[in-house]
mmCIF file of the N, C-alpha and C atoms, coordinates in Angstrom:
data_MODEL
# 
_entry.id   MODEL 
# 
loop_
_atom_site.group_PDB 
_atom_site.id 
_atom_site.type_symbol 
_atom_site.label_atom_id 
_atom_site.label_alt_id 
_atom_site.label_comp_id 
_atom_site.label_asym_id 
_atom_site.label_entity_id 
_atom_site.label_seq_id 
_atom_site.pdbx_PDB_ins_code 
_atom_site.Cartn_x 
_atom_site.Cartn_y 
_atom_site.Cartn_z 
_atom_site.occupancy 
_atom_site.B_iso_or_equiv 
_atom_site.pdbx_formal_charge 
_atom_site.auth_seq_id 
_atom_site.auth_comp_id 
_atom_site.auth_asym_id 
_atom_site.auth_atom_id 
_atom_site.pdbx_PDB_model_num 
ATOM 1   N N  . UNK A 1 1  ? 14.879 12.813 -11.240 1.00 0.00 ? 1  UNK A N  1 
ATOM 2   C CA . UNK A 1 1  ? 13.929 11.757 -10.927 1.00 0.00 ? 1  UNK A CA 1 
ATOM 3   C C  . UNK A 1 1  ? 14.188 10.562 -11.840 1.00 0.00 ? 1  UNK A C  1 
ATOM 4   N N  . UNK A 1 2  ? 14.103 9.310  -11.219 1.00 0.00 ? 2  UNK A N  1 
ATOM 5   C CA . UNK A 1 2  ? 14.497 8.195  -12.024 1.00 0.00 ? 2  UNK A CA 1 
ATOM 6   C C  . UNK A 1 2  ? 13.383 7.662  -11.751 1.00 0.00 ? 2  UNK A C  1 
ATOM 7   N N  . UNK A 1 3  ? 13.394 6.177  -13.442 1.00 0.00 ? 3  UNK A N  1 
ATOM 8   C CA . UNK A 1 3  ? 12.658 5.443  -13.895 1.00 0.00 ? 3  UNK A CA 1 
ATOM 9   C C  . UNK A 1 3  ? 12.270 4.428  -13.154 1.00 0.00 ? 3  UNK A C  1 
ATOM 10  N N  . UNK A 1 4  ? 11.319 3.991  -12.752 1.00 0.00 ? 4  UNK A N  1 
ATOM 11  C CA . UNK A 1 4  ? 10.839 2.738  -12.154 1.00 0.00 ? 4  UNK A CA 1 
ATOM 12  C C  . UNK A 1 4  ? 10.238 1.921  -13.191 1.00 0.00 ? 4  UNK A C  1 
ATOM 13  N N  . UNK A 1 5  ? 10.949 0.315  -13.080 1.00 0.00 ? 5  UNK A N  1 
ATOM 14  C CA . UNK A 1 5  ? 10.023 -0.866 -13.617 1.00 0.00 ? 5  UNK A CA 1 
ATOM 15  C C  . UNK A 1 5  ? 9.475  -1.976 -12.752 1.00 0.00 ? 5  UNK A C  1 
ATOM 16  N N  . UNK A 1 6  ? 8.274  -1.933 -13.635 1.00 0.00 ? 6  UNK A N  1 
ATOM 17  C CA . UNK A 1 6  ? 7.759  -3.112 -12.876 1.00 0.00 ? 6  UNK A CA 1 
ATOM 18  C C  . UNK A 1 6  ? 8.612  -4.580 -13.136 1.00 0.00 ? 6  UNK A C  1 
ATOM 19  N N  . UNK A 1 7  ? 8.155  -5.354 -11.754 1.00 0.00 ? 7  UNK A N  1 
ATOM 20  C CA . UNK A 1 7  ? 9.392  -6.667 -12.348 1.00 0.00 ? 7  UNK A CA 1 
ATOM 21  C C  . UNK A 1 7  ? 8.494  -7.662 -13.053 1.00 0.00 ? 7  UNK A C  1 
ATOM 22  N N  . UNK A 1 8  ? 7.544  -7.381 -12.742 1.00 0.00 ? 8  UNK A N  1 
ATOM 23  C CA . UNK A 1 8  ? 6.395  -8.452 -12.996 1.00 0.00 ? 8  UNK A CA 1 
ATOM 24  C C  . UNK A 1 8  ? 6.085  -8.314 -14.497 1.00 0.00 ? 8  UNK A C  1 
ATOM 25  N N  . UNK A 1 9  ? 5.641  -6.763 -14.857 1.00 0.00 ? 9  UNK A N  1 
ATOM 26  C CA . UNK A 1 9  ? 4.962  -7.023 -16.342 1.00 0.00 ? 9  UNK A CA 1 
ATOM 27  C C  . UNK A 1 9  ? 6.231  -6.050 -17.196 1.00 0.00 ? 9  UNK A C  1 
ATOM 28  N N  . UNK A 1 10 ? 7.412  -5.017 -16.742 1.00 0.00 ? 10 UNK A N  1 
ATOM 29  C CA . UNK A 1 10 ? 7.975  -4.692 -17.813 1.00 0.00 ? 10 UNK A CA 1 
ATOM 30  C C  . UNK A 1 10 ? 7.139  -2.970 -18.083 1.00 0.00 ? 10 UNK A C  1 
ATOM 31  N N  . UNK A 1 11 ? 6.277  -2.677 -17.165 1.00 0.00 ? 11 UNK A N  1 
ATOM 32  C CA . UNK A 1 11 ? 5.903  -1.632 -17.250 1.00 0.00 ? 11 UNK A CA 1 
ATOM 33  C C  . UNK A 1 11 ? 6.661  0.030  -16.639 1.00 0.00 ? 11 UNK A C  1 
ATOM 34  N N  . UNK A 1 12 ? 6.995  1.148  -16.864 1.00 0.00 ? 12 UNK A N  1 
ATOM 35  C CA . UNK A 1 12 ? 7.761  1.446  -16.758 1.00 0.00 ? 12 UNK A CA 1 
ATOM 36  C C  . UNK A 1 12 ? 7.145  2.932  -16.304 1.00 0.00 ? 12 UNK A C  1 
ATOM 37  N N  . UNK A 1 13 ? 7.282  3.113  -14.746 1.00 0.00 ? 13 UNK A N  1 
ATOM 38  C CA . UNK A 1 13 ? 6.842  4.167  -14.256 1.00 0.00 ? 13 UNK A CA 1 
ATOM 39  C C  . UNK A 1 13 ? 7.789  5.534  -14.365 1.00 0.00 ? 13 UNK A C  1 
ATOM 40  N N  . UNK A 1 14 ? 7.381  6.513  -15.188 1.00 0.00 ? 14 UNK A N  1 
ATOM 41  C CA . UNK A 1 14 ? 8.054  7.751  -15.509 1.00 0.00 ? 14 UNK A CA 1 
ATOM 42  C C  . UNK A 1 14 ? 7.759  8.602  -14.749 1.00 0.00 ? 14 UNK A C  1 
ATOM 43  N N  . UNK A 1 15 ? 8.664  9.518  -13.985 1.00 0.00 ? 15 UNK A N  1 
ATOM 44  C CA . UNK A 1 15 ? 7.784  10.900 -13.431 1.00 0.00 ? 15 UNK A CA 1 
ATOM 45  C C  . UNK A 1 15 ? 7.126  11.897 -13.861 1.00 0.00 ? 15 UNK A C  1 
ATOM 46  N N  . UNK A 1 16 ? 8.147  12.000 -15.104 1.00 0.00 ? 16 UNK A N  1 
ATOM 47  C CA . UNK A 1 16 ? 7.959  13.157 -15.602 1.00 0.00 ? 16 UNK A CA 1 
ATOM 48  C C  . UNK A 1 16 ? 6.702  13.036 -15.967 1.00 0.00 ? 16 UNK A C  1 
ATOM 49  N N  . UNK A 1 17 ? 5.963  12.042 -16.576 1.00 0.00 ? 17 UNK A N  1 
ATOM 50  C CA . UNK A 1 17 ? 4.601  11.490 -17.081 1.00 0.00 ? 17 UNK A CA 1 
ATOM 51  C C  . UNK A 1 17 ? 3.731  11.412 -15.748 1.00 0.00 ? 17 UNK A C  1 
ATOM 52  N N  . UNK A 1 18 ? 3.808  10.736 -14.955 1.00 0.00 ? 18 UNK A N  1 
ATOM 53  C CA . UNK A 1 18 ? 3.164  10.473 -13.710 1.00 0.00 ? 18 UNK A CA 1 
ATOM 54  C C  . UNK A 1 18 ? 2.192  9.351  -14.110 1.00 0.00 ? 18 UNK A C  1 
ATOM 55  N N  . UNK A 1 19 ? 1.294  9.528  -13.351 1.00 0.00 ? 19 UNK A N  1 
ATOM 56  C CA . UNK A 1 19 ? 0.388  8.049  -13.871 1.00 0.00 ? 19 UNK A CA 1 
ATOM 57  C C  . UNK A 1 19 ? -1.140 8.991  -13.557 1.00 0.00 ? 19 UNK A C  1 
ATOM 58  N N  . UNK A 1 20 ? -1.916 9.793  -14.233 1.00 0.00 ? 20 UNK A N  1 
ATOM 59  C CA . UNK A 1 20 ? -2.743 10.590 -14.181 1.00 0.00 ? 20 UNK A CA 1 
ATOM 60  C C  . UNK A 1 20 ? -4.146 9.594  -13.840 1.00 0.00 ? 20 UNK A C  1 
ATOM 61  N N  . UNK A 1 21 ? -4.371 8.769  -14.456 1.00 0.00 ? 21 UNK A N  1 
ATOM 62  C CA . UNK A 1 21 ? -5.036 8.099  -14.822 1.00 0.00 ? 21 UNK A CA 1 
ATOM 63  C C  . UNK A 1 21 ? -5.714 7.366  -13.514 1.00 0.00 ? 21 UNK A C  1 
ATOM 64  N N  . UNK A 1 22 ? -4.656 7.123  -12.641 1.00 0.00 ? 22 UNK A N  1 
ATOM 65  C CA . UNK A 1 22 ? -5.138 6.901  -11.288 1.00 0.00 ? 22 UNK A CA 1 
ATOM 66  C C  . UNK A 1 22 ? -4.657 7.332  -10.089 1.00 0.00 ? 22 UNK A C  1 
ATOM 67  N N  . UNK A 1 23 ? -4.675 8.839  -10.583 1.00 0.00 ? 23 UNK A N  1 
ATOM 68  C CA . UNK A 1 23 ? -4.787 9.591  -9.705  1.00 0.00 ? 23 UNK A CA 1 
ATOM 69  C C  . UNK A 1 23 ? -2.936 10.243 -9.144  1.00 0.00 ? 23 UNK A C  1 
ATOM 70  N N  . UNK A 1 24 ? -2.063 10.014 -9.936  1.00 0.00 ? 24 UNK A N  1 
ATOM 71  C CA . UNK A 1 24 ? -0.757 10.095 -9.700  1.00 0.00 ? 24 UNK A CA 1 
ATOM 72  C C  . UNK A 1 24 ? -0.394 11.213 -10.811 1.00 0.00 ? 24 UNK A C  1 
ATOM 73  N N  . UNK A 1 25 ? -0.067 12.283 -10.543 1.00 0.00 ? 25 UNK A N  1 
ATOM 74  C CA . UNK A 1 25 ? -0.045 14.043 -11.062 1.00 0.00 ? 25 UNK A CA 1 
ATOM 75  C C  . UNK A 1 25 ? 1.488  13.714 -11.769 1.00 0.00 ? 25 UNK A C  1 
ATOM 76  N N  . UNK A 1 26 ? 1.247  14.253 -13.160 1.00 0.00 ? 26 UNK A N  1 
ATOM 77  C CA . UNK A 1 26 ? 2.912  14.427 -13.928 1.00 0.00 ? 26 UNK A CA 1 
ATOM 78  C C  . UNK A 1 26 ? 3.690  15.243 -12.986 1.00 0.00 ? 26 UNK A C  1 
ATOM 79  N N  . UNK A 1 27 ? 4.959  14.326 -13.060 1.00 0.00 ? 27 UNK A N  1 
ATOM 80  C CA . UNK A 1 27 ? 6.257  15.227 -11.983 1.00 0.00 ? 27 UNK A CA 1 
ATOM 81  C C  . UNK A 1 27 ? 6.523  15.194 -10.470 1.00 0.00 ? 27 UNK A C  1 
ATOM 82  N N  . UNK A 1 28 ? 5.280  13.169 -10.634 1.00 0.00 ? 28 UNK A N  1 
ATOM 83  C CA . UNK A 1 28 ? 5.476  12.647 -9.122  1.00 0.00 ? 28 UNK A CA 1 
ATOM 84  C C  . UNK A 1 28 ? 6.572  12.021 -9.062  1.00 0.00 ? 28 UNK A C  1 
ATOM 85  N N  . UNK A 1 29 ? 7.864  12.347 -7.654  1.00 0.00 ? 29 UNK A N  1 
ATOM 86  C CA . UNK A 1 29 ? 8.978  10.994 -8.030  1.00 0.00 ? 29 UNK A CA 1 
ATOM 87  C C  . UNK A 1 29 ? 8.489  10.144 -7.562  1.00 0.00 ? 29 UNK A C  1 
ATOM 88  N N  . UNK A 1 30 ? 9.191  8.725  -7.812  1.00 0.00 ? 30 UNK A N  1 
ATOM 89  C CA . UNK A 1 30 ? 8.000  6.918  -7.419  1.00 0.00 ? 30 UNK A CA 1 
ATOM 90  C C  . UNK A 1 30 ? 8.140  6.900  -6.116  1.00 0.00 ? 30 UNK A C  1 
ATOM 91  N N  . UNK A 1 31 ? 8.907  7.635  -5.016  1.00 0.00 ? 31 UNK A N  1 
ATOM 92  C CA . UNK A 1 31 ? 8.974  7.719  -3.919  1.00 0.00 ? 31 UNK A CA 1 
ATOM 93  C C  . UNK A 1 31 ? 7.819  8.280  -2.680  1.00 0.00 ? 31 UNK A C  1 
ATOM 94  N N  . UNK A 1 32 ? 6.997  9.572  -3.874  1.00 0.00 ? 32 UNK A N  1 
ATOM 95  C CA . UNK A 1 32 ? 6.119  9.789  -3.076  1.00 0.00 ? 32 UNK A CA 1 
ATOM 96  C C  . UNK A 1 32 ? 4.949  9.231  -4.011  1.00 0.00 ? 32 UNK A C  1 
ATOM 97  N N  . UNK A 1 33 ? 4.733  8.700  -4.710  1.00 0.00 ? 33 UNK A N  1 
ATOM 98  C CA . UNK A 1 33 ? 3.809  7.551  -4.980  1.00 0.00 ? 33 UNK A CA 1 
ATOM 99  C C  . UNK A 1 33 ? 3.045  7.631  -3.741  1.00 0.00 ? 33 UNK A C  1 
ATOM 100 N N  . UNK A 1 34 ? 1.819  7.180  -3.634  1.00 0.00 ? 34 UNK A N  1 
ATOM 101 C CA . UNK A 1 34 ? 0.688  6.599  -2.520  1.00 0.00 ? 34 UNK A CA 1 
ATOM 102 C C  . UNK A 1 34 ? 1.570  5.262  -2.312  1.00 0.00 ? 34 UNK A C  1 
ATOM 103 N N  . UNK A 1 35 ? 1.410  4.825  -1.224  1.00 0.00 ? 35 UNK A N  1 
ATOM 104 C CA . UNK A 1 35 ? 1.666  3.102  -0.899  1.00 0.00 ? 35 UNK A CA 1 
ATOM 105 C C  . UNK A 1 35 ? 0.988  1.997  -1.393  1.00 0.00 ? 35 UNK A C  1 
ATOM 106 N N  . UNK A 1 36 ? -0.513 2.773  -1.112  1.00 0.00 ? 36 UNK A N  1 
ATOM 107 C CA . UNK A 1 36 ? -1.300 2.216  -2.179  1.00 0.00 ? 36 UNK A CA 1 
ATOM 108 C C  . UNK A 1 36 ? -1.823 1.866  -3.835  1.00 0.00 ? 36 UNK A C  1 
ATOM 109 N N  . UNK A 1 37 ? -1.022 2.402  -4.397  1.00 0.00 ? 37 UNK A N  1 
ATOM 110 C CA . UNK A 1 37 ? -0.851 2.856  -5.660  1.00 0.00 ? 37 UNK A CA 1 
ATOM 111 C C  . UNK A 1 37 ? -0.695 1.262  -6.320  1.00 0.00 ? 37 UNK A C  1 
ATOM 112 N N  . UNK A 1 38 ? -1.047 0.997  -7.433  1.00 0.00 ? 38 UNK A N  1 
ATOM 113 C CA . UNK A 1 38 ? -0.502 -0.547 -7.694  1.00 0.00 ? 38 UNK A CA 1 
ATOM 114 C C  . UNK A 1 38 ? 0.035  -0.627 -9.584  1.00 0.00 ? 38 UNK A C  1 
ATOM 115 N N  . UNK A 1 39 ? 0.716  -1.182 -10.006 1.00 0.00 ? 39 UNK A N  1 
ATOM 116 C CA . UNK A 1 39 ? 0.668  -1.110 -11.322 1.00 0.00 ? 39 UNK A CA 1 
ATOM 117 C C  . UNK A 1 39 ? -0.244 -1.065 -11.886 1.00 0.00 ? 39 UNK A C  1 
ATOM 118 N N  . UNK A 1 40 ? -0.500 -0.286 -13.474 1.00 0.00 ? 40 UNK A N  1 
ATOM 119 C CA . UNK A 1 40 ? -1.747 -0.145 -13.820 1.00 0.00 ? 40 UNK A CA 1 
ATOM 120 C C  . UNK A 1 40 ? -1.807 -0.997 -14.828 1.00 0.00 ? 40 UNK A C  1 
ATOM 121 N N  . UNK A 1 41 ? -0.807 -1.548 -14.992 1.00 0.00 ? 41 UNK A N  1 
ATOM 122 C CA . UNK A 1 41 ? -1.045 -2.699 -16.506 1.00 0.00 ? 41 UNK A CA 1 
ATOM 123 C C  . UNK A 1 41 ? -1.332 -4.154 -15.649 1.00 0.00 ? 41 UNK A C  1 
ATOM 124 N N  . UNK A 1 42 ? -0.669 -4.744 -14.291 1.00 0.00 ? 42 UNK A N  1 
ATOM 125 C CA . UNK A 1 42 ? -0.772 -5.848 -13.836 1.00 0.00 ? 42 UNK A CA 1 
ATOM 126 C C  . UNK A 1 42 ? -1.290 -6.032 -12.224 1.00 0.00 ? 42 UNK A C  1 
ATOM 127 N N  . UNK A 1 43 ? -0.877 -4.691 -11.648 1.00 0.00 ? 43 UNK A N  1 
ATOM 128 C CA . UNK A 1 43 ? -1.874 -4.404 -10.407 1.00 0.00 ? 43 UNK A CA 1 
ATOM 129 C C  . UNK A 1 43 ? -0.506 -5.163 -9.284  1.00 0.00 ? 43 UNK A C  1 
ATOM 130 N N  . UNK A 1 44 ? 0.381  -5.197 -9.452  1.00 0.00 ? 44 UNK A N  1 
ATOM 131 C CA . UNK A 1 44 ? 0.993  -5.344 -8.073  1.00 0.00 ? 44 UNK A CA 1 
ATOM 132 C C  . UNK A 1 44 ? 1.583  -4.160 -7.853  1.00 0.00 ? 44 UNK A C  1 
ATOM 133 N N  . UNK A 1 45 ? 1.955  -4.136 -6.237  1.00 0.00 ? 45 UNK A N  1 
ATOM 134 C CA . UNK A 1 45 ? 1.880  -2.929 -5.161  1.00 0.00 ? 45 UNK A CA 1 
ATOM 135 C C  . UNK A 1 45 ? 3.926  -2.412 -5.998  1.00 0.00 ? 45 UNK A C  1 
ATOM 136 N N  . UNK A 1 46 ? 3.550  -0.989 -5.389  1.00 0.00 ? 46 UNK A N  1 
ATOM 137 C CA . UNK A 1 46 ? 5.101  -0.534 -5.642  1.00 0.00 ? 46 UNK A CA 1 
ATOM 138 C C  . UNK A 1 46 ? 6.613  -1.422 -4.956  1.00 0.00 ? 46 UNK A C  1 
ATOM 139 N N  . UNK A 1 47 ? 6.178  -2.404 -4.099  1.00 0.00 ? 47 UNK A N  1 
ATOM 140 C CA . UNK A 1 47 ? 7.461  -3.196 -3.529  1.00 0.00 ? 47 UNK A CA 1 
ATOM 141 C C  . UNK A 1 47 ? 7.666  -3.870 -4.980  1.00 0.00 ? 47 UNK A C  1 
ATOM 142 N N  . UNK A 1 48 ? 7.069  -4.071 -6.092  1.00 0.00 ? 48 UNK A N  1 
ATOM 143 C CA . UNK A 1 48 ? 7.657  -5.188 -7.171  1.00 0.00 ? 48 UNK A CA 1 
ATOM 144 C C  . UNK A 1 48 ? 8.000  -4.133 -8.240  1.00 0.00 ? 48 UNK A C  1 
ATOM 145 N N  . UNK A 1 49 ? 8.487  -2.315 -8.090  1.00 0.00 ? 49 UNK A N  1 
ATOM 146 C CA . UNK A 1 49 ? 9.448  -2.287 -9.352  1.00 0.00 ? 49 UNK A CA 1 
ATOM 147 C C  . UNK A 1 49 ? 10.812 -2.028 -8.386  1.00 0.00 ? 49 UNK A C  1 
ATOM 148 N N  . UNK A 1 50 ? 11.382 -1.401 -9.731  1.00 0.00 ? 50 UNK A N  1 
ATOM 149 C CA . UNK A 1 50 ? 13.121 -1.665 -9.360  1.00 0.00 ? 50 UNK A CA 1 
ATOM 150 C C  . UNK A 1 50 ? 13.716 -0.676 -10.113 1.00 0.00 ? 50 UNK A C  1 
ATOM 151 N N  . UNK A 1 51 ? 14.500 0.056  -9.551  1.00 0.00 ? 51 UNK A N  1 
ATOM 152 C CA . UNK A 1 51 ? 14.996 1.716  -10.144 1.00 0.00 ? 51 UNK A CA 1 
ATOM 153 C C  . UNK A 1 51 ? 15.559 1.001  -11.937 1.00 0.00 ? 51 UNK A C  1 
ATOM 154 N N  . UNK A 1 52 ? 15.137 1.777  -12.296 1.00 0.00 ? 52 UNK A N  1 
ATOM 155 C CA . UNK A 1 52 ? 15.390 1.406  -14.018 1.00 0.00 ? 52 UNK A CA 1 
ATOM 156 C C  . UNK A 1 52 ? 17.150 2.264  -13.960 1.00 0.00 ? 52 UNK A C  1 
# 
């Protein structure tokens, strides 16, 4: 599973971590992410990261 960044703020979506916090379970890849899902530091949608 690879790293996703955001392009906007530099934030850096891990799987192995997941994003718990809103609702995204450690050991999600960014692929099955919700669509809805948005950065949690700047709030834009998953079309603005970029495989790290």
């Amino acid at each position: 599973m690879k790293n996703y960044v955001c392009d906007v703020c530099g934030y850096v979506y891990d799987p192995t971590a997941g994003d718990p916090d809103n609702g995204v379970a450690p050991g999600t890849a960014f692929e099955n992410v919700p669509e809805d899902w948005v950065c949690p530091l700047c709030g834009v949608g998953k079309d603005q990261f970029s495989e790290e």
